[in-house]
C-alpha positions as a LaTeX table, in Angstrom:
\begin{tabular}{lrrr}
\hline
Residue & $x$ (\AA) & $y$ (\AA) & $z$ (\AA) \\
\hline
Unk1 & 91.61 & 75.30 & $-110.57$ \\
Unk2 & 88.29 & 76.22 & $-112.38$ \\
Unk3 & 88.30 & 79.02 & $-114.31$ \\
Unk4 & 85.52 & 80.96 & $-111.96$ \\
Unk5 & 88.37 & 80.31 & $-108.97$ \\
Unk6 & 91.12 & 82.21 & $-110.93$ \\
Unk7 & 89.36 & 85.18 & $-111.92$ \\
Unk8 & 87.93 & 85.08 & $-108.59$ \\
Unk9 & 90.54 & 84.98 & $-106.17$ \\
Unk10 & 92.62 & 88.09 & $-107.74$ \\
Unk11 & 89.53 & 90.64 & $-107.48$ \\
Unk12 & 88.97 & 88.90 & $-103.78$ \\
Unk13 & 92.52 & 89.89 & $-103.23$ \\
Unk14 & 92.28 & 93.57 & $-104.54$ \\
Unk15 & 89.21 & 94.37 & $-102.78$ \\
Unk16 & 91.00 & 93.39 & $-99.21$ \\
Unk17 & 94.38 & 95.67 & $-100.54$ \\
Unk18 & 91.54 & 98.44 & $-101.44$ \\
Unk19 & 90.04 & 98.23 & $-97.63$ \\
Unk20 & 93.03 & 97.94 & $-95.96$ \\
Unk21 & 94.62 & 101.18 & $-98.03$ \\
Unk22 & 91.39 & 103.19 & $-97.64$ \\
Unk23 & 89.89 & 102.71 & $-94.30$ \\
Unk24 & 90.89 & 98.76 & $-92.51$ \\
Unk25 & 94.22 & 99.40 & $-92.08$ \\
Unk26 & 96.77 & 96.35 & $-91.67$ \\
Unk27 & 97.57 & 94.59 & $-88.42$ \\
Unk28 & 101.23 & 93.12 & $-88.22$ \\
Unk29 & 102.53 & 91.20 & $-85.36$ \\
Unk30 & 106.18 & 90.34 & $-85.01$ \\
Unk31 & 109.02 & 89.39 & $-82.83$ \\
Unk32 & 112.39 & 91.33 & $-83.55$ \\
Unk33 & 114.95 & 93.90 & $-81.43$ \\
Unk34 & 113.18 & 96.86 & $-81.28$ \\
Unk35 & 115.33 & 99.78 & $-79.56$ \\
Unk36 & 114.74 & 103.54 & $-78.61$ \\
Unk37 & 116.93 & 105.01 & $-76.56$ \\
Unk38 & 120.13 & 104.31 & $-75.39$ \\
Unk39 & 121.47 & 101.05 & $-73.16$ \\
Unk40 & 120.82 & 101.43 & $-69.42$ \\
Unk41 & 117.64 & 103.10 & $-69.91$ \\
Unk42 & 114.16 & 101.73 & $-69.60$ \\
Unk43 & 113.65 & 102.65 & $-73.51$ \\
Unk44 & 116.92 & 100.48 & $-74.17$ \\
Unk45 & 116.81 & 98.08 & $-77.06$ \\
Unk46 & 114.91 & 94.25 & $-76.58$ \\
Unk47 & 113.49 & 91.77 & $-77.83$ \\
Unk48 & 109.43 & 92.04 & $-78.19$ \\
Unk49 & 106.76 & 90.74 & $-79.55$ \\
Unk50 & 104.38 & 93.27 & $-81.27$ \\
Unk51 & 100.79 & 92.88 & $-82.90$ \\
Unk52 & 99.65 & 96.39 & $-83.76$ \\
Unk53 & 97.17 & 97.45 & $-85.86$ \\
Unk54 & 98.17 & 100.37 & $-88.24$ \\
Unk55 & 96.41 & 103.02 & $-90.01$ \\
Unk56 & 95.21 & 103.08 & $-93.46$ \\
Unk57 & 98.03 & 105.40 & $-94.71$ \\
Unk58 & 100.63 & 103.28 & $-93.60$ \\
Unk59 & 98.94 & 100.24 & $-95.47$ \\
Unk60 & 98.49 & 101.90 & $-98.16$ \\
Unk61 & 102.22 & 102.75 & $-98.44$ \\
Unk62 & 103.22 & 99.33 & $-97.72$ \\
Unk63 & 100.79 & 97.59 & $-100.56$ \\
Unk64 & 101.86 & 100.33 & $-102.75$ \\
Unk65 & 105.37 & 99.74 & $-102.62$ \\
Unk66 & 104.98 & 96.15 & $-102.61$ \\
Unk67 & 102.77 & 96.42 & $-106.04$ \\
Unk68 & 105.76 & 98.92 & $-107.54$ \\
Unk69 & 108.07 & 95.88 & $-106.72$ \\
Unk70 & 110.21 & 97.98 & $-103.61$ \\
Unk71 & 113.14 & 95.40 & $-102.56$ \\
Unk72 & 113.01 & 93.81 & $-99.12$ \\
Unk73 & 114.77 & 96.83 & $-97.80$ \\
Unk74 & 112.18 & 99.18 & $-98.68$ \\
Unk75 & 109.45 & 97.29 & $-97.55$ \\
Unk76 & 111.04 & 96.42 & $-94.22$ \\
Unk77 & 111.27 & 100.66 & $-93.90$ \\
Unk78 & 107.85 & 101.03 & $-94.64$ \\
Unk79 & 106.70 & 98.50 & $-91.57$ \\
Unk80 & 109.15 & 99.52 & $-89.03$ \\
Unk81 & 107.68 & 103.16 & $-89.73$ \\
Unk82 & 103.90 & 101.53 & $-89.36$ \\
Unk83 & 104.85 & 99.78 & $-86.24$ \\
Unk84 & 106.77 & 102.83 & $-85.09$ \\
Unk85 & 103.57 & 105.38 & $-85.22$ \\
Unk86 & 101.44 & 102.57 & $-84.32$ \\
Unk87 & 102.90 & 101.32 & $-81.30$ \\
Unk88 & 105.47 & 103.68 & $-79.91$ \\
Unk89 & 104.41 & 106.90 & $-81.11$ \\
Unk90 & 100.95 & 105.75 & $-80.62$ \\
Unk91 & 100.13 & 108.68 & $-83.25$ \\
Unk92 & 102.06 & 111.33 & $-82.04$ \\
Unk93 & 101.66 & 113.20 & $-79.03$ \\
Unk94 & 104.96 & 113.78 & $-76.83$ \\
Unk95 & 106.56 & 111.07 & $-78.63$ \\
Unk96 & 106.68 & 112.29 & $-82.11$ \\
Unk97 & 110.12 & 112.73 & $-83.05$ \\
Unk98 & 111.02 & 108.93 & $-81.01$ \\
Unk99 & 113.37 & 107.25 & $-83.66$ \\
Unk100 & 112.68 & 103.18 & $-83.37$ \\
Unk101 & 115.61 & 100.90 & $-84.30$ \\
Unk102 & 114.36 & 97.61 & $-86.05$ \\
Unk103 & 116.51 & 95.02 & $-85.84$ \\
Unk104 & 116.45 & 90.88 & $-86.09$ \\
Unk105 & 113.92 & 89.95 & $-87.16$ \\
Unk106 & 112.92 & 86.36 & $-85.82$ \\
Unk107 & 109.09 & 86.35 & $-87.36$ \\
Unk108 & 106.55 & 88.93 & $-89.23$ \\
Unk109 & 103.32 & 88.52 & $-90.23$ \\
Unk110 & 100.99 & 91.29 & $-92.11$ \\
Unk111 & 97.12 & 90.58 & $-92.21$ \\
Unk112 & 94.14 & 92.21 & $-93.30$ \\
\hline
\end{tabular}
């Protein structure tokens, strides 16, 4: 690589952590077992496939802890929340409180 393409591509990278963590958000888009409720009830754990975008706090906690060095179990806490307020919350509302179970994870990908 040429010297212009490695002091490049870091400040390239930190600029798209500083717009997701301040205003772009993240999108992620998975496939695991995501449950909610107990079994026999419409809210009973699957399999699904997700892509949700999610807000700028949530990115921001996930690049954070990622750039502190959180282990893989941290991390994977910080998305499931994301996904969580994201998707099944949807930001609140009546389903606030809804704990999500996060579970087997076949594939996860996090983009800007």
């Amino acid at each position: 690589m040429q010297e212009t393409e490695l002091e490049w591509q870091p400040q390239v990278k930190a600029q798209a952590r500083q717009r997701a963590a301040s205003s772009g958000g993240l999108v992620v888009s998975c496939r695991a077992h995501f449950g909610l409720g107990p079994e026999g009830t419409l809210d009973a754990g699957r399999v699904r496939d997700i892509t949700v975008a999610v807000s700028s706090s949530h990115a921001a906690a996930i690049l954070a802890a990622r750039e502190d060095g959180a282990t893989e179990s941290d991390l994977h806490d910080a998305v499931v929340e994301a996904i969580a307020d994201a998707y099944f919350r949807q930001g609140g509302g009546g389903r606030a409180g809804l704990e999500v179970k996060f579970a087997d994870v076949e594939w996860l990908n996090i983009r800007f």
